[in-house]
C-alpha positions, 0 to 999 in steps of 0.5 A: 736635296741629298737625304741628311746621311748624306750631306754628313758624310760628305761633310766630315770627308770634305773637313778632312779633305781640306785639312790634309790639302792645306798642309801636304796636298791630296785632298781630292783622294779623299774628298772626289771618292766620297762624292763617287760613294754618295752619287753612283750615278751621277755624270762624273763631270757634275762630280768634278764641279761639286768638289771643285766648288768645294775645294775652292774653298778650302784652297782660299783659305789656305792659300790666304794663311801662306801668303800672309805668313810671308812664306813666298813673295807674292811675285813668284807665284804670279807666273804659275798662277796664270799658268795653272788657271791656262792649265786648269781650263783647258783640262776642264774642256778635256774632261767634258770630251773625254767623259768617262772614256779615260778615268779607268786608265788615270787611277792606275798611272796615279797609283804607280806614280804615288809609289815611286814619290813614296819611295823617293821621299823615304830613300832621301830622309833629308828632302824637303828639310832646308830651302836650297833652290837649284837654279837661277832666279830666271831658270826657277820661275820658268821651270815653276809656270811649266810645272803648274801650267802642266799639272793644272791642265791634270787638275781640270781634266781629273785632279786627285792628288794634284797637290801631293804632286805638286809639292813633290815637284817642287822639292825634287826639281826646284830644291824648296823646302817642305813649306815653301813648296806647300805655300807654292802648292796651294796658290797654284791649285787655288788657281786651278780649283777657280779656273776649272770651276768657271766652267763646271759652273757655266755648264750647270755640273754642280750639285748645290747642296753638297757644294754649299755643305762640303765647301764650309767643312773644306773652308774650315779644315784648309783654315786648321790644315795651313795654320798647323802647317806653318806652327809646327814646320818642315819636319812635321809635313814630311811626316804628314806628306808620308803617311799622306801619301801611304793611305792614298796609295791604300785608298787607289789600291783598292779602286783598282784592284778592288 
């Protein structure tokens, strides 16, 4: 068991963590750095699982608030849900294959992507505003598997961001609102979070104590973050996604080039 210092930073990095996912995504930039911090030397993969685990619940919780806000109709996010599980599972295979060997490349490709997102959201001040989907009914469930089919294979390989990710996609390429796109977001990264985890888990890399303690932070911060989300509406999230997106291009800033 990790001395009580420890297991109360992660704690409130896990709150926060879930919190800020619910609403915009990007929670794993807060909530994997602080497992990294608190266990050095631990194998990366075993990482990986903890705040998997961890974020499951969160996910759970928020994913549950949206589909009971009746934001979506549950049948659109069958497809993507499917796929990002597909996605997210092989990812997971990858990552234990590729261990250690490709993360120092991963963080700076994030960095430059988080800058180009920031960049196009401030140059379009009315993105995410109002619901305009861009293409047929057909098109638009088609382009919404291949995007979580594609960035749930991301999640189970490394994840950070993820959720940022995919509420950007879904705004830019599908024409969503804000809301829309983070109720879309966080069925799908549900489905990658427990996908992944199944195999974190049937390989033991977990660290259970800080599982168990950020998993009930995390739980309660998606629980607030997705209430807080669909009270107060688009304006309020891209104002959230915003600063979001800032502190983590600070917070990758510093990885690389610290």
């Amino acid at each position: 068991m990790p001395p009580f210092p420890v297991l109360a930073f992660l704690t409130v990095a896990a709150g926060l963590a879930g919190f800020v996912d619910a609403a915009v995504g990007g929670g794993g930039l807060i909530q994997l750095p602080a497992l990294l911090l608190a266990f050095p030397g631990a194998p990366i993969t075993t990482l990986l699982g903890t705040n998997k685990l961890a974020a499951c619940a969160g996910t759970t919780f928020a994913a549950t608030h949206y589909l009971r806000a009746r934001i979506l109709p549950w049948r659109e996010m069958v497809g993507p849900v499917l796929a990002a599980m597909a996605g997210a599972t092989a990812g997971a295979g990858l990552a234990y294959l590729a261990e250690r060997r490709f993360e120092p490349l991963l963080r700076p490709a994030i960095l430059v992507l988080m800058v180009a997102l920031l960049a196009f959201t401030l140059m379009r001040p009315d993105l995410g505003d109002h619901h305009a989907p861009r293409f047929g009914l057909r098109h638009q469930r088609g382009l919404a598997i291949l995007i979580a089919g594609v960035m749930g294979l991301y999640d189970g390989f490394f994840g950070p961001g993820m959720g940022t990710l995919l509420i950007f996609l879904f705004v830019t390429v599908l024409g969503f609102d804000f809301l829309r796109a983070s109720a879309l977001a966080k069925a799908v990264n549900w489905a990658s979070n427990i996908a992944a985890l199944g195999l974190f888990l049937s390989r033991g890399s977990i660290l259970p104590w800080a599982a168990l303690c950020m998993g009930a932070a995390n739980a309660l911060g998606g629980h607030l973050g997705a209430r807080m989300a669909i009270a107060k509406g688009n304006r309020w999230l891209r104002i959230v996604f915003i600063v979001v997106v800032g502190a983590l291009i600070l917070r990758l800033g510093l990885g690389v080039f610290g």
